[in-house]
C-alpha positions in Angstrom: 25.1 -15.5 35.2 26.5 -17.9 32.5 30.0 -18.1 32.2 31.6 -17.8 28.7 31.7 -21.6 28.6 28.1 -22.0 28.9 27.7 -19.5 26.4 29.1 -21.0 23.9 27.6 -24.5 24.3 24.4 -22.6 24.0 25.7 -21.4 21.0 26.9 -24.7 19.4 23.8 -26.5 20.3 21.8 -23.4 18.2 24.0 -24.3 15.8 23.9 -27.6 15.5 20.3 -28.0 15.7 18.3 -25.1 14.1 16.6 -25.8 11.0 17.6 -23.1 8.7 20.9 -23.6 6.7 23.8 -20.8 8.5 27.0 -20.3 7.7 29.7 -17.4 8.4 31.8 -16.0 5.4 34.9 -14.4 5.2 36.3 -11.9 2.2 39.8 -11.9 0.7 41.4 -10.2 -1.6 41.5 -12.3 -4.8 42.6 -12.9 -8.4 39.6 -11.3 -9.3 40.5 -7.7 -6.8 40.0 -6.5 -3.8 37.5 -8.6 -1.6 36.8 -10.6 -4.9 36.2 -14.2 -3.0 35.0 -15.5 0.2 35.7 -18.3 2.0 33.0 -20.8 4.2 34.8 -20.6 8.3 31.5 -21.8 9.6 28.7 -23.8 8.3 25.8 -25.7 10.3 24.5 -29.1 9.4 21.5 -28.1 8.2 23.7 -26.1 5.2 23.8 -29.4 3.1 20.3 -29.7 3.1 19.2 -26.6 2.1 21.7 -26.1 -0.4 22.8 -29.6 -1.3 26.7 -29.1 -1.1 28.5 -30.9 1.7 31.5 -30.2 3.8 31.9 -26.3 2.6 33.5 -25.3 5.5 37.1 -23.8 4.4 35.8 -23.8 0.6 36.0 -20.6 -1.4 33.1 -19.7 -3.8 34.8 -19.2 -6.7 35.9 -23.1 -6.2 32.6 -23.8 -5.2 30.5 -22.5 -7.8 32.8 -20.5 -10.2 29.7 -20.1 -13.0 27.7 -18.1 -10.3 30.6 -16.6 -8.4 30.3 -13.2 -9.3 26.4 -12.8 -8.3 27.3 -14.1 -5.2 30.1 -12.1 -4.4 28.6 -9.1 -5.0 25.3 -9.5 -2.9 27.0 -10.5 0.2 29.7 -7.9 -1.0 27.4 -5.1 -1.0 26.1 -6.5 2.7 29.9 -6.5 3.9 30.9 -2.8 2.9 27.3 -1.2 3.6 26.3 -2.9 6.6 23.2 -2.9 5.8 21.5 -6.3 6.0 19.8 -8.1 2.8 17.1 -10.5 2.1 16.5 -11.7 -1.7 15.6 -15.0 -3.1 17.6 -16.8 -5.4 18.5 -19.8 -7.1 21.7 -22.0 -6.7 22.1 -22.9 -10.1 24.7 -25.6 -9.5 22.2 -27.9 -7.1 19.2 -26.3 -8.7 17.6 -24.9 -5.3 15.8 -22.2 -4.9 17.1 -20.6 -1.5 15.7 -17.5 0.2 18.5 -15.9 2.4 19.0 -12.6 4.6 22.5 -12.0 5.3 23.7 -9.3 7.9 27.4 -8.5 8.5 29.6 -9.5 11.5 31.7 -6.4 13.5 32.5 -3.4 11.4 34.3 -3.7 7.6 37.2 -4.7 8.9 36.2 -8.2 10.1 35.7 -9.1 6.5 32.8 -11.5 7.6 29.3 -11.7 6.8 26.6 -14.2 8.3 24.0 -15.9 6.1 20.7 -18.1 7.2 18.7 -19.4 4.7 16.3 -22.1 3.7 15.4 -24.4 0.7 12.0 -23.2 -0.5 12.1 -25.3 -4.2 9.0 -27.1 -3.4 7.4 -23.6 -2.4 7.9 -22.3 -5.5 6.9 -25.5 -7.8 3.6 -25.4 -5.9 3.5 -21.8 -6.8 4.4 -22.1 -10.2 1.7 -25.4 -10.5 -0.7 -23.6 -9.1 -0.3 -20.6 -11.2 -0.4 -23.0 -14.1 -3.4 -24.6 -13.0 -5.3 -21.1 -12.6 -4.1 -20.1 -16.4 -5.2 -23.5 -17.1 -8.7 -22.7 -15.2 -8.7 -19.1 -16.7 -8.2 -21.2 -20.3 -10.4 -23.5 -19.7 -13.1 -20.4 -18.9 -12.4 -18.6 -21.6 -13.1 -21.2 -23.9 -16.3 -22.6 -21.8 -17.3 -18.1 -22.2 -16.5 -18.8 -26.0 -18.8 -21.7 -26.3 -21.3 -20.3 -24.4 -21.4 -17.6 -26.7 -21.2 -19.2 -29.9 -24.0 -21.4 -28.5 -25.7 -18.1 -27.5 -24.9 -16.6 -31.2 -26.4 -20.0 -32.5 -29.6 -19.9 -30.5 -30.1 -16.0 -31.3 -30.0 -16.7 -35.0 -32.2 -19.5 -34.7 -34.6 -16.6 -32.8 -33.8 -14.5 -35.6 -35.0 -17.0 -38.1 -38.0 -18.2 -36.4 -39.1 -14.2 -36.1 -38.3 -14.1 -39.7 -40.6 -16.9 -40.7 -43.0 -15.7 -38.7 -42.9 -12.3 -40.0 -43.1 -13.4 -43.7 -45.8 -15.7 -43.0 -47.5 -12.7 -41.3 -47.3 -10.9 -43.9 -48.2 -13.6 -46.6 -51.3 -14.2 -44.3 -52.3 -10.0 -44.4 -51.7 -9.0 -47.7 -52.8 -12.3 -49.6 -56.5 -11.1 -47.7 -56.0 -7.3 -48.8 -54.8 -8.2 -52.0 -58.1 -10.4 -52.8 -60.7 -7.8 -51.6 -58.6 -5.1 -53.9 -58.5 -7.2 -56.7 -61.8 -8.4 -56.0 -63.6 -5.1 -55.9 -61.8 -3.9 -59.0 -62.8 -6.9 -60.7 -66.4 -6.1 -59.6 -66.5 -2.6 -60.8 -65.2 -3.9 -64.5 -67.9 -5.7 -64.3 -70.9 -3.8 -63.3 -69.4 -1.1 -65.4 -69.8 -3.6 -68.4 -73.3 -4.3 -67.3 -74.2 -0.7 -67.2 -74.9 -1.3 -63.7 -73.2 1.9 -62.3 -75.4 2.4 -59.1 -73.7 -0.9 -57.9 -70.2 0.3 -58.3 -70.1 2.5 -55.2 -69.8 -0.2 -52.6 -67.2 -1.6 -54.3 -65.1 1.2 -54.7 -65.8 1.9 -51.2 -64.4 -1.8 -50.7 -61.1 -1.6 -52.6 -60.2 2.0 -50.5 -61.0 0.1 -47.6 -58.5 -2.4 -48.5 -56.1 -0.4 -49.4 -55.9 2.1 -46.1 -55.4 -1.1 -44.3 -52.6 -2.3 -46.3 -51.1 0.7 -45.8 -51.7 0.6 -42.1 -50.0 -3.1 -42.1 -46.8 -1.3 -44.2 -47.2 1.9 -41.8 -46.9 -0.3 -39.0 -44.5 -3.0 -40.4 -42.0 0.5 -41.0 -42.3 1.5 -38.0 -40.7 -1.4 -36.2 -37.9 -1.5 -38.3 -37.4 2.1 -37.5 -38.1 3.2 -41.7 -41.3 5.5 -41.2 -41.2 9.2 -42.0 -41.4 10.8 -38.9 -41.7 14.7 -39.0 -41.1 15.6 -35.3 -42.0 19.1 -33.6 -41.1 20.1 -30.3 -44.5 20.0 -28.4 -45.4 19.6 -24.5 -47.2 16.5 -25.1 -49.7 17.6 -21.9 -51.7 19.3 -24.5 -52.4 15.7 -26.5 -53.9 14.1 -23.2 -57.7 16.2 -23.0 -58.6 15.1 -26.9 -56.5 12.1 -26.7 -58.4 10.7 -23.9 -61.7 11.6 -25.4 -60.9 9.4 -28.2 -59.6 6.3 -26.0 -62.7 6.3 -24.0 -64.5 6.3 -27.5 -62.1 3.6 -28.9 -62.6 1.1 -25.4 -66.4 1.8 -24.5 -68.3 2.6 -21.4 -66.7 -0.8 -19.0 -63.1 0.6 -19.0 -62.8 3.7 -17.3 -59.5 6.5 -18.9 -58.1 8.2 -16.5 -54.7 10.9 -16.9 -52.2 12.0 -14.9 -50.3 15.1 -16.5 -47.2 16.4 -14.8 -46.6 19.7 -13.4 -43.5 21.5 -15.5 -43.5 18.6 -18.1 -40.9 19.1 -20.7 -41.3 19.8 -24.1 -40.6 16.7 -26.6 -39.4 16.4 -30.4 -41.7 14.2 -31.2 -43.7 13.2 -34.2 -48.1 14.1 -32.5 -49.7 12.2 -35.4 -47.1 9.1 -34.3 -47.1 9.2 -30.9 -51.0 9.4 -30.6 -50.8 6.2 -33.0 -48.7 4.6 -30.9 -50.3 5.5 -27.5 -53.6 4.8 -29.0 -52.0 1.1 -30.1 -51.3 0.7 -26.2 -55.3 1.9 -25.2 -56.1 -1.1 -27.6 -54.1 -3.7 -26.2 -55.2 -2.8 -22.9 -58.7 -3.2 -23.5 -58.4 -6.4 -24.9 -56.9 -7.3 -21.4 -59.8 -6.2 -19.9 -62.5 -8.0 -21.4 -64.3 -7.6 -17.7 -63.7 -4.1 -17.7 -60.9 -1.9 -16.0 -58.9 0.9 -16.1 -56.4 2.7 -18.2 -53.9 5.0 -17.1 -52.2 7.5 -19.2 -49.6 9.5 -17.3 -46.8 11.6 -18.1 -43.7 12.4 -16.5 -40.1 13.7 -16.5 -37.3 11.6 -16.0 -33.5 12.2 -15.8 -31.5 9.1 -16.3 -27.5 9.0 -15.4 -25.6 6.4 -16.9 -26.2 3.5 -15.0 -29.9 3.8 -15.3 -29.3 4.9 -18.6 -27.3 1.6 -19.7 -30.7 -0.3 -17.7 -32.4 1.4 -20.2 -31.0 1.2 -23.3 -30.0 4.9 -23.7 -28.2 7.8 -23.6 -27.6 9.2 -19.8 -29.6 12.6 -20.2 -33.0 14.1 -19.9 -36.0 12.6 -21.1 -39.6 12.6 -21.4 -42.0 9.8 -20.4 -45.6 9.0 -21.5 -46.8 5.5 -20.1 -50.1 3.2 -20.3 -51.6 1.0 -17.2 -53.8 -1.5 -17.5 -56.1 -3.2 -14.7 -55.8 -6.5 -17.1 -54.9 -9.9 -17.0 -51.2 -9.4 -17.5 -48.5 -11.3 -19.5 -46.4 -13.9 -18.7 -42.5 -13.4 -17.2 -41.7 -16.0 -19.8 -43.1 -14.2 -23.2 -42.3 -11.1 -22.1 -39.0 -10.1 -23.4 -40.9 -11.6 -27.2 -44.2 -8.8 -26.9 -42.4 -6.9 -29.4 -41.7 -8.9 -32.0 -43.5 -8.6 -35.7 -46.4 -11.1 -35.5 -46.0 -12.1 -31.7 -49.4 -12.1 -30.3 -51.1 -13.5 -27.0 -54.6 -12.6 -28.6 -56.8 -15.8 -29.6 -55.6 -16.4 -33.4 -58.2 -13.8 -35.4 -58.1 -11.7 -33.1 -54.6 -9.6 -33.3 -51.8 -8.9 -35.7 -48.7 -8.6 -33.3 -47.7 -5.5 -34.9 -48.9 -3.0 -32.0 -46.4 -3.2 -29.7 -43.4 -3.8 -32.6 -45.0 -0.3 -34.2 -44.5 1.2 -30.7 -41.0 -0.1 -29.9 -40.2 0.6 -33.2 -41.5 4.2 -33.1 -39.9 5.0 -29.4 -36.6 3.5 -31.2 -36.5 6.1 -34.2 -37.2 9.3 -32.4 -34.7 8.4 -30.4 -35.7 6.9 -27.4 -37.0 3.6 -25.9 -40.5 1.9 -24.9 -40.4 -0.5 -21.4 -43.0 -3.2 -20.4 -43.6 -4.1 -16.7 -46.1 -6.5 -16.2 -47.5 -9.2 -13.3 -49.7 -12.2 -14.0 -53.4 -10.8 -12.4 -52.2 -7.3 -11.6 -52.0 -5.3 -15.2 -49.2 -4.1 -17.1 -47.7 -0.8 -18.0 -45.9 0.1 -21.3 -43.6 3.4 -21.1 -42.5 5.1 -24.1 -39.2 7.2 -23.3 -38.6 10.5 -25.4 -35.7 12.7 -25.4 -36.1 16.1 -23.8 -36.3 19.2 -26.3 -34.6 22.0 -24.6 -36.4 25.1 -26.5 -40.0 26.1 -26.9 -42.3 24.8 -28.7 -43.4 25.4 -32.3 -46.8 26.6 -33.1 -49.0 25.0 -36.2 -49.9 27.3 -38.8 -53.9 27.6 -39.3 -55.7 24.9 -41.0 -57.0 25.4 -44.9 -60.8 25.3 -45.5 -61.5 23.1 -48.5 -61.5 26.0 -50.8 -58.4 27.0 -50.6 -57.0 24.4 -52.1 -57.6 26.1 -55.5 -54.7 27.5 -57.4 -55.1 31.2 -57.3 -52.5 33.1 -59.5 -51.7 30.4 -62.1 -49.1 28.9 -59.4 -47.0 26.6 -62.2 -46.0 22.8 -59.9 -43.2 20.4 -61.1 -44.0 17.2 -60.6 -40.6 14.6 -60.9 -41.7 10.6 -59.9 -40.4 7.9 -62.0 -43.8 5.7 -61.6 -46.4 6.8 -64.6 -49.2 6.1 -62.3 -48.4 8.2 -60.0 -47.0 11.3 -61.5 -50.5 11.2 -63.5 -52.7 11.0 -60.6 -50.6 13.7 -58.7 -51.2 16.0 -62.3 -54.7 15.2 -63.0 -55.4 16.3 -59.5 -53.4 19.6 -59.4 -54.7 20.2 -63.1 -58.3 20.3 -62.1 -58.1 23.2 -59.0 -55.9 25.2 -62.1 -52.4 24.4 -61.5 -50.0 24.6 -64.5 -48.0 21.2 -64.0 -45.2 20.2 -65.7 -43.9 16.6 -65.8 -40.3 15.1 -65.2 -39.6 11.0 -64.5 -35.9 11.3 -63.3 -33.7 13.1 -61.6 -31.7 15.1 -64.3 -34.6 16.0 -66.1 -36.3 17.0 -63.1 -32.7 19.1 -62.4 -32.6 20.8 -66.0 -36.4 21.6 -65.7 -36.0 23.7 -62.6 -32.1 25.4 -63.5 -34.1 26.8 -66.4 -35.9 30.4 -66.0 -39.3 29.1 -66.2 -41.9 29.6 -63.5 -42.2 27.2 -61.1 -43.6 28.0 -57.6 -43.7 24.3 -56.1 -41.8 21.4 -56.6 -43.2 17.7 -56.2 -40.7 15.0 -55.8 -40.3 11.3 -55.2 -37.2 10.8 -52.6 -36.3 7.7 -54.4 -35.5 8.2 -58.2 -33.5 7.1 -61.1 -30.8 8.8 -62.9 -28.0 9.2 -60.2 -30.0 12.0 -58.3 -32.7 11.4 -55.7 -35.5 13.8 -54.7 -33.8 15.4 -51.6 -30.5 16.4 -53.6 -32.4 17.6 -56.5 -34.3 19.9 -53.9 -30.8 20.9 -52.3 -29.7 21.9 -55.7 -32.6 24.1 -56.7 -32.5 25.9 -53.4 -29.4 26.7 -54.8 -30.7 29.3 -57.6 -34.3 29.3 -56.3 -33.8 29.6 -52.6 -38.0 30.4 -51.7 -39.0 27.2 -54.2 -41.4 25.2 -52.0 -41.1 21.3 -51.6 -43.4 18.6 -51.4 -41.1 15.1 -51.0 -43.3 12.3 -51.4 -41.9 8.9 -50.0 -42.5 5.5 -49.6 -40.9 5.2 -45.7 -37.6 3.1 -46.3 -36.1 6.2 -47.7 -36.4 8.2 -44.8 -32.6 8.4 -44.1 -32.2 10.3 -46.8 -34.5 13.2 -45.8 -32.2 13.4 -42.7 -34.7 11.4 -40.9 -37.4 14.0 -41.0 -35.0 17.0 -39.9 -36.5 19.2 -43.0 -36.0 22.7 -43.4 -38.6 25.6 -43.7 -40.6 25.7 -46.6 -40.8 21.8 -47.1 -43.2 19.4 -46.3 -43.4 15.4 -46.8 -46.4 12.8 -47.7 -45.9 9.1 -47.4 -47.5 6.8 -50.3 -50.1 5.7 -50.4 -52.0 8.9 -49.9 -55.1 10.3 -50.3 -56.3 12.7 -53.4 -57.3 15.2 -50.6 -54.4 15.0 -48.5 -52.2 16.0 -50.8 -53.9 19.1 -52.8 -54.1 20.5 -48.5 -50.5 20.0 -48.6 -49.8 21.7 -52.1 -52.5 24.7 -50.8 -50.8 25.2 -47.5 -47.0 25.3 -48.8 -48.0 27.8 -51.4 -50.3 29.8 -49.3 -48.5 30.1 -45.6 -44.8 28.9 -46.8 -44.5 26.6 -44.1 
């Protein structure tokens, strides 16, 4: 067993030779109160170099270091009358070091003395702070490399923007500048043989000039759709009951080497979806798919249900919910990874030049896009492709389409008087001569107000025909909101030229209104006059 003496050399050598600074503290009652200072009665060698004040031993605090006094006093003051032992980090303003300490007390409160280890750790904390300041200087340096990258991005996505522009004007130059010769051309023609008395001949060309013309308005029809501006009038259908006709006609469409196949799901849910539009558009996808078949192949139309939360949602571009899918498979040659995000821009084609106006699959995305949904390509190099159009679930049923007019019936019957408001001359005559020859009483307005006065007067009027975009302060669907107003059973044909299809609520019309895009044909609209007035739908 060690004596006392052995002890305490054991105890001096610790002393003497452990790294940590040490030192022993004793309170007094001060100037400054009760236990207010606190003298050094021990210190180790190893004091001096962590705190970088020599020879303490029988120095008071307040002589020491009277600017920090007080802090110190009351940490190891708080140890002394608690007896609870402390560790904190903190600096030593007068030598500038940074010391971390734990301090426990000696005996009970009565022994005044507290003992207190504790090391330098300055350099700790300069490589702390350095390093913090390199990582804001890292996370500055990132954020400004991110900003570069974007503005580079930004730069290269305008540049996109522009070259799709260009392409899409020339495009268009290229399309029209051809419709626009064999219009002009064939009216030129007919003044011609007419002057020549040579009226037999004038047939072909009238027949060439309509021509011309249904395929311009295909090219605007299709141009409209991919910026989202076409008037849609959607229904809620189960779009099942497309796929028996539909099919018939893609097999006619693609010939006897390509074999049409469908898949219709069980339970499928109804759609609000515009038929005449979505058979376009599906019929848009048969096409390309032939042309990827020149050997022959198949084409798969399917349907489906899908219910997308919002991570598959956000993969899609759309809103987490319920939708409805309609999708066409090719056995074809397939497209490239590296065009593939371009397939539906305007004008983008991979056909041989002649052969395709890259507007197919822009009509489709832009189609999918205003009712609401999406359209997805997948596609390997030698296996096919498949385009899927995604529609939003209708929840109701769906709606049932009056019975189709024979062509007599088209007739006015009872002396039904038609108000006819467009601001272009040539068409609010052709519109009148037509009516005016089945018997309709027309009566003509070419703005908005006058259109307004016409119908707040107490004359008969049983239908009313109106441009959407008009002069005057007043467009067509507020002068049919207004009339509704006093005339609430007034029927309403709105005829449009697409781009102002916001304002007819996007083809959200109500009952007893109907609309017909321009350019139309004679025959379309004197069906669409006969069946407002006749079934009021």
């Amino acid at each position: 067993m060690p004596t006392p003496a052995t002890s305490a050399e054991r105890y001096r050598t610790l002393f003497e030779t452990m790294d940590e600074g040490f030192c022993i503290i004793e309170f007094f009652d001060g100037p400054h109160g009760a236990l207010s200072d606190y003298i050094h009665v021990e210190a180790n060698p190893a004091y001096e170099r962590h705190a970088g004040i020599p020879n303490v031993v029988g120095q008071k605090v307040r002589e020491m270091v009277p600017a920090e006094a007080d802090g110190w006093v009351e940490l190891y003051g708080s140890v002394l009358k608690t007896g609870q032992p402390l560790r904190f980090q903190r600096e030593l303003v007068a030598t500038g070091r940074h010391l971390e300490v734990s301090a426990f007390r000696i005996g009970d409160i009565a022994s005044r003395q507290v003992a207190v280890l504790f090391k330098d750790v300055t350099e700790r904390l300069q490589a702390e702070a350095t390093l913090r300041q390199l990582n804001e200087s890292l996370e500055g340096r990132v954020v400004q490399a991110l900003a570069e990258r974007e503005e580079a991005e930004a730069a290269l996505r305008q540049a996109h923007k522009m070259e799709a522009v260009g392409q899409l004007t020339g495009g268009l130059a290229h399309d029209f500048n051809n419709l626009l010769a064999g219009i002009s051309g064939a009216f030129e023609m007919i003044a011609t043989k007419l002057a020549q008395g040579r009226l037999d001949e004038v047939e072909r060309y009238l027949a060439a000039g309509q021509g011309a013309t249904r395929r311009a308005s295909a090219l605007t029809h299709r141009l409209l759709a991919f910026s989202r501006r076409q008037t849609l009038s959607p229904k809620p259908m189960v779009i099942n009951r497309l796929l028996s006709d539909f099919a018939e006609l893609v097999r006619r469409t693609v010939g006897p080497a390509i074999e049409v196949e469908t898949v219709a799901a069980g339970g499928l849910w109804p759609a609000l979806v515009d038929a005449n539009q979505l058979e376009n558009a599906l019929l848009n996808l048969c096409i390309n798919a032939r042309d990827a078949m020149p050997g022959g192949g198949r084409i798969t139309i399917e349907t489906g249900n899908r219910w997308l939360d919002h991570r598959a949602a956000k993969d899609h571009a759309l809103e987490p919910g319920q939708y409805v899918t309609v999708s066409v498979t090719d056995t074809g040659v397939g497209i490239d990874r590296a065009i593939l995000d371009r397939v539906f821009d305007p004008f983008f084609t991979t056909k041989p030049l002649g052969q395709g106006t890259g507007l197919g699959l822009s009509m489709v995305y832009g189609f999918a896009r205003q009712s609401q949904g999406h359209v997805r390509i997948y596609s390997e190099l030698g296996q096919g492709t498949t385009v899927c159009v995604y529609l939003p679930r209708h929840d109701g049923n769906e709606m049932t389409d009056p019975p189709a007019l024979i062509a007599s019936d088209t007739d006015a019957t009872a002396g039904e008087t038609v108000l006819v408001v467009d601001d272009e001359p040539t068409v609010r005559m052709l519109i009148v001569d037509a009516l005016s020859d089945l018997g309709y009483s027309c009566i003509e307005a070419d703005d908005g107000p006058s259109g307004l006065r016409i119908l707040q007067s107490q004359g008969r009027i049983d239908l009313l025909i109106t441009d959407v975009g008009l002069p005057g302060g007043l467009n067509g669907r507020q002068i049919a909101d207004a009339a509704r107003q006093t005339r609430p059973e007034l029927r309403i044909l709105f005829v449009t030229g697409y781009a102002e299809n916001a304002v007819l609520n996007h083809g959200h019309i109500e009952r007893g209104m109907e609309v017909l895009t321009k350019p139309f044909a004679v025959d379309d609209l004197l069906r669409r006059v006969a069946m407002l007035l006749r079934t009021g739908t």
